[in-house]
N, C-alpha and C positions, 0 to 999 in steps of 0.2 A: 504494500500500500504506500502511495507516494505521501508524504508531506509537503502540504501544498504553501505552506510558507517558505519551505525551501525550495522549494520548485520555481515562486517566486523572485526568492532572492538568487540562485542560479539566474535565471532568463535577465538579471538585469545587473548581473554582476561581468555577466560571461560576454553577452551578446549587445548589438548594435541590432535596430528593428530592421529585418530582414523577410527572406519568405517564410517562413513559419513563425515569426512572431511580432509583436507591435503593443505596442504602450500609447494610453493614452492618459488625458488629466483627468476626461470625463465622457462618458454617453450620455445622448440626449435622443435616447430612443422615443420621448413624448412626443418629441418636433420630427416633423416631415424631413426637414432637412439630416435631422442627425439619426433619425432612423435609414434614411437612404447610407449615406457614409458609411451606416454602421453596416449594413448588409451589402456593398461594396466590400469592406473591407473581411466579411467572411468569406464573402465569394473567392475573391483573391487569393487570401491564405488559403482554402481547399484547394484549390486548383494548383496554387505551386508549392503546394508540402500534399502530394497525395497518397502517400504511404504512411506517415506519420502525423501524431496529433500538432495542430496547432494552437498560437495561444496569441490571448490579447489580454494585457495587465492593464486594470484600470484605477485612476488613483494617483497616477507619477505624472512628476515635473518632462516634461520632454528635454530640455538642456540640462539640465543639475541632476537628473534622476535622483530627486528626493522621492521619497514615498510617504506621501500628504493625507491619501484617504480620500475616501466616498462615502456616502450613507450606505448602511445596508440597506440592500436591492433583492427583493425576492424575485426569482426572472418573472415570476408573472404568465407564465405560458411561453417564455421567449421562443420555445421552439415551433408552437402557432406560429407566429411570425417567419420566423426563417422559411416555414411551409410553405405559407401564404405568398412570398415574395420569389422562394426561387426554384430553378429547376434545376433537380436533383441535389435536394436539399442536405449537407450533411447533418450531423448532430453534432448538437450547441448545448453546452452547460454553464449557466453562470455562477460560480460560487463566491461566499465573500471569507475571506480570507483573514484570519486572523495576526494584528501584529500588536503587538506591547505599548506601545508606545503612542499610537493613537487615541483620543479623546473616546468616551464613549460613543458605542456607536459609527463609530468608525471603522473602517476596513477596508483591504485593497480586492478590487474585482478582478477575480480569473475567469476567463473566458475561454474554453477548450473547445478547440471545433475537431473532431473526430474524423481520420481520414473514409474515404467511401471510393477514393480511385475512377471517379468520374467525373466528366466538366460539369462545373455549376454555374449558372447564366442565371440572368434574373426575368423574373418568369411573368412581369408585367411593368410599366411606367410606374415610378415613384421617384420628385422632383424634375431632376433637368436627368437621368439616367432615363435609358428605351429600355423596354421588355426586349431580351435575344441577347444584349449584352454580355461579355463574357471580361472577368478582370485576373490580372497574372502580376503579381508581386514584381517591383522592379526598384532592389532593393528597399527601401524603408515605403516609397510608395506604391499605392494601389490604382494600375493602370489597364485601361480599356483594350483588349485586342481582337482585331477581326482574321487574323492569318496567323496562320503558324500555330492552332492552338493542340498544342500536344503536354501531355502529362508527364512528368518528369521528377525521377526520384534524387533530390542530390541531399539531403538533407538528411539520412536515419542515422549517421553516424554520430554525427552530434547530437542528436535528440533523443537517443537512446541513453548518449554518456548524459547526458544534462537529467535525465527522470530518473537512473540508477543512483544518481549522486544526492537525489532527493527524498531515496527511501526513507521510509520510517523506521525508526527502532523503538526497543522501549524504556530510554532513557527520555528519548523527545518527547513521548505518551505520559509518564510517570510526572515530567516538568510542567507536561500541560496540563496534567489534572492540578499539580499543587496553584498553579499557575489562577487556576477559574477561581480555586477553594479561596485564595486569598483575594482577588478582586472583588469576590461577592461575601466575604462575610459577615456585613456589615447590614442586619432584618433583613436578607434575601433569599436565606436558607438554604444555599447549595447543596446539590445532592449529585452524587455517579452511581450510574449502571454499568455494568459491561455483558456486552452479550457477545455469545458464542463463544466464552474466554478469548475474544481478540477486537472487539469493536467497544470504543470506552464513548458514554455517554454524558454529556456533564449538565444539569438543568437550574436555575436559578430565578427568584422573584418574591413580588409578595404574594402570600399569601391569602386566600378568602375562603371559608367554606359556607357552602348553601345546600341546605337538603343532601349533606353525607357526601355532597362532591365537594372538592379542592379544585380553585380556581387561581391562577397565578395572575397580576400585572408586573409593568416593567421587567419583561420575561426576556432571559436570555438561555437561548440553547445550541451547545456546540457540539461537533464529532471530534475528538480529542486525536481521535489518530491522522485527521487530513489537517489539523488544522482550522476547521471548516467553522464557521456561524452559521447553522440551522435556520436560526427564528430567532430574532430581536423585534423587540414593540415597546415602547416610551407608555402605550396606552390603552394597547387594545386585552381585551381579557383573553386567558387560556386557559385550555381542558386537557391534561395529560392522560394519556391511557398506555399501559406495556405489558406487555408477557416476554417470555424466554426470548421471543421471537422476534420483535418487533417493537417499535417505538412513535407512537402518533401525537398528535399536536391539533388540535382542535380550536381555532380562532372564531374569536366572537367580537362583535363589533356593535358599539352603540348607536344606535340611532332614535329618532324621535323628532316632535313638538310639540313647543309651548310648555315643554319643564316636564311632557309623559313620553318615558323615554322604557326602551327596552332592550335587550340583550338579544340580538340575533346572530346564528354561526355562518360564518363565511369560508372557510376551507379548512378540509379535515387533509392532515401533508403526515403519511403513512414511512417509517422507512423498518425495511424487511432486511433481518441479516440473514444471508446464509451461511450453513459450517464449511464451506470450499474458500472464504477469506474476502468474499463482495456481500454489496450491498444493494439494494435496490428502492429507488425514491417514487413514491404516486401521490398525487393529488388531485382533490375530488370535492369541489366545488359546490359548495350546502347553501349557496344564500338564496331564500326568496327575500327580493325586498316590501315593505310594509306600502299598502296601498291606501292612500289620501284620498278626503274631497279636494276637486280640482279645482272651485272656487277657493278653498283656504290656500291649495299651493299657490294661484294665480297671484293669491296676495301678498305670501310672502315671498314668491320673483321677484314682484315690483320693488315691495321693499329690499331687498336684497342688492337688485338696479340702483336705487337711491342712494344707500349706503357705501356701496362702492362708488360711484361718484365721487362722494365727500370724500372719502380716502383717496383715491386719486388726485383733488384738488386742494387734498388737506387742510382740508376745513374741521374745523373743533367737534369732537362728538360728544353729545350729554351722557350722562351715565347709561339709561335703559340703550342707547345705540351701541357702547362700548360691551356690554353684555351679549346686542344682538350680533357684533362683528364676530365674536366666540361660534355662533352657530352660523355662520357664514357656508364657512365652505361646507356643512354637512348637509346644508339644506339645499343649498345649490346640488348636488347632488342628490339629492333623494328627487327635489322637483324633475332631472333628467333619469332617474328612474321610474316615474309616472308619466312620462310621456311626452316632458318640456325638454324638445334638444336642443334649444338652444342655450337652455341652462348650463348644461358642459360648457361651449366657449364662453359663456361669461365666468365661468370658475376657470378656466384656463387662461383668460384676461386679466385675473385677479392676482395671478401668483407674486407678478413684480410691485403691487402695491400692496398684498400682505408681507410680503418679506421686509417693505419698507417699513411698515406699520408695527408688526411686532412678531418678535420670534416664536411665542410660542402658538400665534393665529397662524404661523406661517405651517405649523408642526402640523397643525391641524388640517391644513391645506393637504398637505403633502401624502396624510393618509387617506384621506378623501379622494385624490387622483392613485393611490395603490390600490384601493377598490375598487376603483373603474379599472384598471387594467387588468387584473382580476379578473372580472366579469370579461369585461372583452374578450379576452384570447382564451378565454374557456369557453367562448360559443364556439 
């Protein structure tokens, strides 16, 4: 089993972004724009690493190769996407990466795209890119080819030495658990499993029990031998469940109006060990959302329209507006789950004057567009 912080720190201690690998500071797979880039630039790497995995580190300085961080990013269905966009899609894993020294919440994004030994082209228009298109690594850059498209292995030698050198042992397993135990134990109640005597599990948060279940917030859960961040949440509630076998994760999400709020589950994220030394990840999508009169959502759009205004032109809010900018972005969202779409772009117009406005409306923001992503690339 590799250790994917070493794997990281190989790829960026060793290499210059080449055909099998590429760093960036950030993806912005929300935007049209940076989701085309970002699926150029799989294309690319499959095409010219087709025998071997490739990788995109997300998170680093491009000239000083610091390693800065990301939020954790759950992919969301990313492999929906990669489907949806191209022909003969490889497989895409995004995991977020654990490193020390990051703020919470923080972590560097690996991106593995898995060789398949066939051309990948994209498989319809998206931005100033044509469907038919085919892209081939040309050193650090991702470039368009219409001749000469032939597969070609120059790369297992190195990328072989580079993932051997990343193995795990279990001194690195042994540091990481003491590693979680001391960062969480401060009312967060750390706990480990290990399943199959070789896959170590490490879980942390607070506490709630209701009706004999145990409900975690501020939940952080990692796979100790990749390295890996599972499930981080600043907010949302969790359901743990395990046997010998298996390890699940059961998120719930608040929503509501006008102060009658309720607990609804949004994705149950299963992961199966086997005794042969692998693991296996599924996720299975539980949310119906709660349905409104559309005269009350109609009226809290407008308001919602009004209030973002003022923020935009920063204008003074009285106290009950300052309460209502908190249920902002949930509402905007819940209105584009009954039927108002243009509610989504106006919560996606908003994000640059909540982030101005205040950080923790901004937080709020943030989980309200991972809902929507969610939903989306699980239809």
């Amino acid at each position: 089993m590799i250790n994917k912080r070493l794997l990281v720190k190989s790829l960026l201690a060793h290499n210059d972004e080449n055909s099998f690998y590429d760093k960036k500071r950030q993806l912005n797979i929300g935007q049209r724009e940076g989701k085309a880039k970002f699926l150029k630039h799989i294309c690319a790497l499959s095409n010219s690493n087709p025998i071997n995995n490739s990788y995109i580190v997300v998170g680093v300085e491009d000239e000083s190769n610091e390693i800065v961080g990301v939020d954790f990013f759950d992919d969301s269905k990313i492999q929906n996407l990669i489907n949806a966009y191209l022909e003969n899609p490889p497989i895409v894993l995004y995991e977020n990466i654990l490193f020390p020294h990051l703020p919470e919440g923080k972590v560097v994004g690996l991106v593995t795209i898995r060789p398949i030994q066939k051309v990948t082209s994209l498989r319809k228009n998206i931005w100033k890119y044509f469907g038919g298109s085919v892209f081939f690594r040309d050193g650090s850059t991702s470039m368009s080819k219409v001749y000469d498209i032939e597969l070609k292995d120059v790369n297992s030698e190195i990328v072989e030495t580079i993932e051997k050198h990343a193995k795990n042992n279990i001194k690195l397993t042994l540091d990481g658990v003491f590693e979680f135990m001391e960062q969480h134990r401060e009312g967060l109640n750390p706990k480990y499993k290990v399943f199959k005597e070789f896959f170590v599990v490490c879980w942390a948060g607070l506490q709630k029990k209701v009706k004999n279940k145990v409900y975690y917030s501020r939940i952080d859960i990692e796979l100790i031998n990749e390295q890996v961040k599972l499930f981080y949440s600043a907010l949302d509630e969790v359901e743990i469940e395990m046997n010998e076998d298996s390890f699940s994760i059961i998120e719930y999400v608040r929503l509501g109006l006008y102060d009658d709020y309720a607990y609804y589950p949004l994705e149950k994220v299963s992961i199966d060990f086997s005794e042969n030394g692998v693991y296996s990840l599924e996720t299975e999508l539980l949310f119906k959302a709660p349905q409104y009169d559309r005269k009350t959502l109609h009226h809290i759009y407008n308001s919602n329209n009004i209030l973002l205004e003022k923020i935009k032109n920063k204008q003074r809010l009285n106290s009950n507006e300052k309460k209502d900018v908190l249920q902002l972005p949930a509402s905007y969202m819940l209105c584009y789950l009954n039927d108002f779409d243009e509610a989504k772009t106006k919560l996606i117009e908003s994000q640059p004057y909540l982030l101005a406005y205040d950080e923790s409306v901004y937080l709020l923001y943030k989980e309200s567009m991972r809902v929507l992503r969610k939903i989306k690339y699980s239809r």
